[in-house]
Kinemage of the C-alpha trace (Angstrom):
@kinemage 1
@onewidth
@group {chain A} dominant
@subgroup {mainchain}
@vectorlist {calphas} color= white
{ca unk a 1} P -0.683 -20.544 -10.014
{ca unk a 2} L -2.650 -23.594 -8.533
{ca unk a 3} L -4.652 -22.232 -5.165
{ca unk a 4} L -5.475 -24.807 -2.619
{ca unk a 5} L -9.013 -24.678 -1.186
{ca unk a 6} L -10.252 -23.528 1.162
{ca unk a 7} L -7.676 -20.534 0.775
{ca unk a 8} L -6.884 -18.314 3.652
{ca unk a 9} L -5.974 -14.867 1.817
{ca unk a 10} L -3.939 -12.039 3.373
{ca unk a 11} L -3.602 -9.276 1.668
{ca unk a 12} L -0.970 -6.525 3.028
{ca unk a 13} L -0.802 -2.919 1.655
{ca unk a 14} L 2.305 -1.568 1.228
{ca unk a 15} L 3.214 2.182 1.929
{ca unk a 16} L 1.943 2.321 5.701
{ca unk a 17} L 1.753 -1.019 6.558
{ca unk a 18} L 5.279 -2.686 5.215
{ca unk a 19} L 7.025 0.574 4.077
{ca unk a 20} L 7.837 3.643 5.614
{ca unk a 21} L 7.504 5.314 2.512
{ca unk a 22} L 6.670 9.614 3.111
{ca unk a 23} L 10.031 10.583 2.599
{ca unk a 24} L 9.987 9.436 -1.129
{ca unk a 25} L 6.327 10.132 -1.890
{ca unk a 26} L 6.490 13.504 -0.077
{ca unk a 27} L 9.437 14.845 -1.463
{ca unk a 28} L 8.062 13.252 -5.592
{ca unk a 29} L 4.415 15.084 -4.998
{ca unk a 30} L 6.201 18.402 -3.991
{ca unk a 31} L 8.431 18.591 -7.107
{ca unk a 32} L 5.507 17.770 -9.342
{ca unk a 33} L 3.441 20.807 -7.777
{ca unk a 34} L 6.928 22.963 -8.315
{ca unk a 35} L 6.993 21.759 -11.857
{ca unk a 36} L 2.855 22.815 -12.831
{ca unk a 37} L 3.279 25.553 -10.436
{ca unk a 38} L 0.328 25.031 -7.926
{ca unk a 39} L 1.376 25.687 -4.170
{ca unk a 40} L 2.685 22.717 -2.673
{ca unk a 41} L 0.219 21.676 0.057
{ca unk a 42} L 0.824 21.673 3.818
{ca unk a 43} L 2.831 19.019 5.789
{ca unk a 44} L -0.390 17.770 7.272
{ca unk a 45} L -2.210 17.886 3.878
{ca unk a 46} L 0.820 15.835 2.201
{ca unk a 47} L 1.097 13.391 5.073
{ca unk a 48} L -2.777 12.258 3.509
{ca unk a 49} L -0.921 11.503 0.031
{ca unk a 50} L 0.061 7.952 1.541
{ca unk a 51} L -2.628 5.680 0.826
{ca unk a 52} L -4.750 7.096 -2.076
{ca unk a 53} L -4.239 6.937 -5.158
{ca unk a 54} L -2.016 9.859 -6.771
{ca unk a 55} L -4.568 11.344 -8.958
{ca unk a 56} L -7.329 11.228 -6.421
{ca unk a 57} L -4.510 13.263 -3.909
{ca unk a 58} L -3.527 16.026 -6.354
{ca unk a 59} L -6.948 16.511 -7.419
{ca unk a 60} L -8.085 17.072 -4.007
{ca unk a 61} L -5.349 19.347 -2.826
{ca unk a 62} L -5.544 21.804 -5.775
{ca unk a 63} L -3.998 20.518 -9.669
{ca unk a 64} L -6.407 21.364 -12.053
{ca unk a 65} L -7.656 19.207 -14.113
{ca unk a 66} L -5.816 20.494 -17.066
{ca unk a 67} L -2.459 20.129 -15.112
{ca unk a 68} L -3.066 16.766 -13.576
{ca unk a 69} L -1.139 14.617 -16.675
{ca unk a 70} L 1.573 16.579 -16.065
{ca unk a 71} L 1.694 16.424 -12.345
{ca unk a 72} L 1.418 12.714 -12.277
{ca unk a 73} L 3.659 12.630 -14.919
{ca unk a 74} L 6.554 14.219 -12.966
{ca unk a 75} L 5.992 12.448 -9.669
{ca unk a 76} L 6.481 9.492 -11.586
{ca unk a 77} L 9.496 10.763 -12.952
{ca unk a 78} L 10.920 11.281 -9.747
{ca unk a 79} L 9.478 8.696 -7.632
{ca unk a 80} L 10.540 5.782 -10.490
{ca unk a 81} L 13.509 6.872 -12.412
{ca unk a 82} L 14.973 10.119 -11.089
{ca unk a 83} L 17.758 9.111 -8.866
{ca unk a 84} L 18.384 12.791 -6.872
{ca unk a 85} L 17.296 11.632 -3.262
{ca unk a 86} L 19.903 10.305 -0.275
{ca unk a 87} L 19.464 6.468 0.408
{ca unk a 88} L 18.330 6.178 4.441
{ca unk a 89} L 19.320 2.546 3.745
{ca unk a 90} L 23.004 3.306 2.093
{ca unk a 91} L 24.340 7.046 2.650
{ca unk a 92} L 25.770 8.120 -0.217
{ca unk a 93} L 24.081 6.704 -2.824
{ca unk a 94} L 21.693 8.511 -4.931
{ca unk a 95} L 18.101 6.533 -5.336
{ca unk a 96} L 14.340 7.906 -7.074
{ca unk a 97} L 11.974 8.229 -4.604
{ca unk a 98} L 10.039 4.653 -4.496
{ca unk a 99} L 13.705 3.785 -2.769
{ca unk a 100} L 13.438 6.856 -0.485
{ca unk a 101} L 12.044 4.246 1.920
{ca unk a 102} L 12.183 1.710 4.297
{ca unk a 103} L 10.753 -1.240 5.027
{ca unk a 104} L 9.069 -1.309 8.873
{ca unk a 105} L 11.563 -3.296 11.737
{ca unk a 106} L 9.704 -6.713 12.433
{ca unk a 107} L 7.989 -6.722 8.967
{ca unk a 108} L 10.178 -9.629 7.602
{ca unk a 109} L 9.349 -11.354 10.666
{ca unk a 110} L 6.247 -11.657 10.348
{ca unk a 111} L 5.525 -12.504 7.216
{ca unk a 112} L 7.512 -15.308 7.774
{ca unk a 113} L 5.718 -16.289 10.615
{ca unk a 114} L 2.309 -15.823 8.364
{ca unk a 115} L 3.843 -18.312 5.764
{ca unk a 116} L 4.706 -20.332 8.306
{ca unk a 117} L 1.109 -20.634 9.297
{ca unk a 118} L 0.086 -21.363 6.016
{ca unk a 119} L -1.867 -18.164 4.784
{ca unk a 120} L -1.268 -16.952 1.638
{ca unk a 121} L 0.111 -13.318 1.555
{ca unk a 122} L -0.310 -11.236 -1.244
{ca unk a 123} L 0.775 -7.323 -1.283
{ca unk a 124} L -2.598 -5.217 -2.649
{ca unk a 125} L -1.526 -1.537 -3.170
{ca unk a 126} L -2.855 1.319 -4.729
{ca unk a 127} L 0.703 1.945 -5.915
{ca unk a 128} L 0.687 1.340 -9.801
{ca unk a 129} L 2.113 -2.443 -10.367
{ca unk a 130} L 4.480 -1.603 -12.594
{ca unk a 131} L 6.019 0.722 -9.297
{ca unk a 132} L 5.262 -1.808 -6.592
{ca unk a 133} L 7.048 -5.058 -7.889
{ca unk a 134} L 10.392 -3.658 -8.129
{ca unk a 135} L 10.009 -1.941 -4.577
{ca unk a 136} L 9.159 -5.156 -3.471
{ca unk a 137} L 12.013 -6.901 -4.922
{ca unk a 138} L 14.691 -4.299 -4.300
{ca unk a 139} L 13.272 -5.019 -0.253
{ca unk a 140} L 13.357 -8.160 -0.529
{ca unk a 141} L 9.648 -8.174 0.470
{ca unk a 142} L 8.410 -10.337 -3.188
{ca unk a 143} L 10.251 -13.366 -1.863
{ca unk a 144} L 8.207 -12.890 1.481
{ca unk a 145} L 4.631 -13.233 -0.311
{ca unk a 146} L 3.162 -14.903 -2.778
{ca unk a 147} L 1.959 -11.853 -5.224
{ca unk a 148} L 2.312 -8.571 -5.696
{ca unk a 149} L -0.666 -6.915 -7.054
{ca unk a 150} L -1.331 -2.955 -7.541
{ca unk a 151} L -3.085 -0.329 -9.783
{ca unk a 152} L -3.245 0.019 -13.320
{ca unk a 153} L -0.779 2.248 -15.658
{ca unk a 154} L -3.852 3.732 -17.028
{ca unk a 155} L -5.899 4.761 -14.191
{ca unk a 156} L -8.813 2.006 -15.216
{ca unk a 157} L -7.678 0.472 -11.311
{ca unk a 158} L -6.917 2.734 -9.197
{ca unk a 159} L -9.195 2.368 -6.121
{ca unk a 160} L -8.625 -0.044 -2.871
{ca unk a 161} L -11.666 -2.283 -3.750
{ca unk a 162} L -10.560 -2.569 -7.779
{ca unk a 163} L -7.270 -3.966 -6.725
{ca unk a 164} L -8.636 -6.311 -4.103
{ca unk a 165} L -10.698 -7.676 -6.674
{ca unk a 166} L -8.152 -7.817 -9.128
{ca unk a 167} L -6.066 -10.009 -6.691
{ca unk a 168} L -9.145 -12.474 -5.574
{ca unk a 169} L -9.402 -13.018 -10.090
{ca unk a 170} L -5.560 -13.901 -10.172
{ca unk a 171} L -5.433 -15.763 -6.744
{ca unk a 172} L -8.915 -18.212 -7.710
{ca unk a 173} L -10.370 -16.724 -4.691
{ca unk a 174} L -13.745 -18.062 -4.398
{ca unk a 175} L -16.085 -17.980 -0.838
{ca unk a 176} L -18.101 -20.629 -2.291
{ca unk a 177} L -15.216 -22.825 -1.923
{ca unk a 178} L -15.185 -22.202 1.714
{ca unk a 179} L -11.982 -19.459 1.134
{ca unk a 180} L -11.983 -16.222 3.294
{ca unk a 181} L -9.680 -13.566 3.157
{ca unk a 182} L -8.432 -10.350 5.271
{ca unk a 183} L -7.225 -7.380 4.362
{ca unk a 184} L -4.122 -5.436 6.229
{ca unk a 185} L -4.102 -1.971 6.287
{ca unk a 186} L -3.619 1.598 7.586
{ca unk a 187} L -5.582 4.323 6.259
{ca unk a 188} L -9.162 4.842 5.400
{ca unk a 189} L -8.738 3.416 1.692
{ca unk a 190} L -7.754 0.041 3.120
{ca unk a 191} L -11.519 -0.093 4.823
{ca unk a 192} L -13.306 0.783 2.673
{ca unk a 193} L -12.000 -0.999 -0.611
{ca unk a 194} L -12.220 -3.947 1.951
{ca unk a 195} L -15.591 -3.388 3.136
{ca unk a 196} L -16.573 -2.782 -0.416
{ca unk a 197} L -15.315 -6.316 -1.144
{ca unk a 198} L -17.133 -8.367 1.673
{ca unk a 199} L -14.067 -8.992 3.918
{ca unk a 200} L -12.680 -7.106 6.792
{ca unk a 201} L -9.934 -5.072 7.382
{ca unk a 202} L -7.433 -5.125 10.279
{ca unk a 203} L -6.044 -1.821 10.937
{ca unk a 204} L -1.931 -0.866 11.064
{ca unk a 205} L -1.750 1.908 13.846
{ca unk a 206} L 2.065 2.631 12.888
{ca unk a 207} L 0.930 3.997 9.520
{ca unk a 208} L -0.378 7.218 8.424
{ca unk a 209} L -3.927 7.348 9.298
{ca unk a 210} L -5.387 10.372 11.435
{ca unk a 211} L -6.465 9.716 14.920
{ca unk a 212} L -9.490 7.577 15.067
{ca unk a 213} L -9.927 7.549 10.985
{ca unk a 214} L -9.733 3.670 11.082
{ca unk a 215} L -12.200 3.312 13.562
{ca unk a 216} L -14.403 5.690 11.883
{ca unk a 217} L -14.446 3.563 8.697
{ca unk a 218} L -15.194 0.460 10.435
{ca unk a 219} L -12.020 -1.558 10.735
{ca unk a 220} L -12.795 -4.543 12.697
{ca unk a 221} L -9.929 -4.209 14.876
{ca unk a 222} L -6.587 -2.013 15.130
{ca unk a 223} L -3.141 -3.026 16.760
{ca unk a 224} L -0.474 -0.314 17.319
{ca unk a 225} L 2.676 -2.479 16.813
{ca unk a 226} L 4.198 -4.494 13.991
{ca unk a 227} L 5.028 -7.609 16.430
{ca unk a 228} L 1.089 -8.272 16.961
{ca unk a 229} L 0.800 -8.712 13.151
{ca unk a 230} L 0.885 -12.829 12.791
{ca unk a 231} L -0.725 -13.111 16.279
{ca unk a 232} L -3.829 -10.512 15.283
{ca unk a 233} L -4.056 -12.362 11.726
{ca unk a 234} L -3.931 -15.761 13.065
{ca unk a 235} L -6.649 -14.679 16.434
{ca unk a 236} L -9.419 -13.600 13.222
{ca unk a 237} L -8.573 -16.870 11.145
{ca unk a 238} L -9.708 -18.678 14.087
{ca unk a 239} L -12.728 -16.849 15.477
């Protein structure tokens, strides 16, 4: 795509920060612990699977390394293609667990107040691409930004920082054009792939991070409700 400079780049996570995503991701990691049986970790250890990438979770909180294919390799299963959990969108129906989800009341909103005020929004997640894009579209978020960009298949991107440079390549982004560029977030990962990447980060409180982690990691700022989004974003662009 053409990018008009000087380019004022948003770039939103997704699980945390659009999504309310654990159910899915929670109930995917615990089957693939079930399935290489390794205890399944505790409810406050899998609440800290949002965010990171997969293999950097189940590494942490006990897979081995000669179980971790495997692991990932089920969650995928289930979080891409099995369809065995309840929709909380449609009762009834039957979805895998990237749809065991929902996107955050007020999200929609504001992105289209952001596009409104001429930033350009593009979704960075840790999520693997190839997972994110049709969450996106089945939300109807893709048709809110202008990208989508996550993680490698192969694990060669997998961190915060890797993606956010992978979307500045696709989007042009260049500072010596006079573009800047912000990242959205709510857990640790946001910060520091931001920080990482010479921009700030503004923090989500409605997500998953711990008390005070955002701070902690040196988000610039934090608001606690998704109706201060476009009015936070807008307030740094203007500084």
């Amino acid at each position: 795509m053409t990018t008009t400079h000087p380019l004022r780049a948003v770039l939103l996570d997704l699980d945390g920060t659009l999504t309310k995503s654990d159910p899915g991701i929670i109930a995917c990691v615990k089957k693939a612990y079930e399935a290489v049986g390794v205890p399944v970790p505790t409810p406050a250890q899998l609440q800290r699977f949002i965010g990171p990438a997969i293999f950097a979770s189940m590494r942490k909180y006990g897979i081995p390394e000669d179980k971790l294919d495997e692991a990932v390799r089920v969650y995928r299963h289930y979080y891409g293609d099995e369809a065995v959990f309840d929709d909380p969108n449609e009762p009834g129906n039957k979805v895998p667990g990237r749809l065991y989800n929902t996107v955050y009341p007020g999200i929609p909103e504001q992105l289209k107040a952001l596009h409104t005020q001429g930033y350009y929004l593009a979704i960075a997640t840790a999520k693997p691409e190839y997972q994110a894009v049709p969450i996106c579209d089945h939300f109807h978020l893709t048709d809110l930004v202008d990208a989508v960009y996550g993680a490698s298949k192969d694990n060669s991107r997998t961190d915060k920082d890797q993606v956010i440079r992978y979307a500045f390549e696709h989007m042009g982004y260049d500072p010596d054009n006079g573009d800047r560029a912000l990242m959205v977030g709510d857990r640790w990962t946001d910060v520091d792939g931001a920080k990482a990447c010479g921009i700030d980060c503004l923090g989500c409180g409605w997500g998953y991070a711990e008390p005070g982690e955002l701070v902690e990691h040196g988000t610039y700022r934090v608001i606690d409700h998704v109706d201060e989004l476009s009015g936070a974003v807008d307030a740094y662009f203007h500084d």
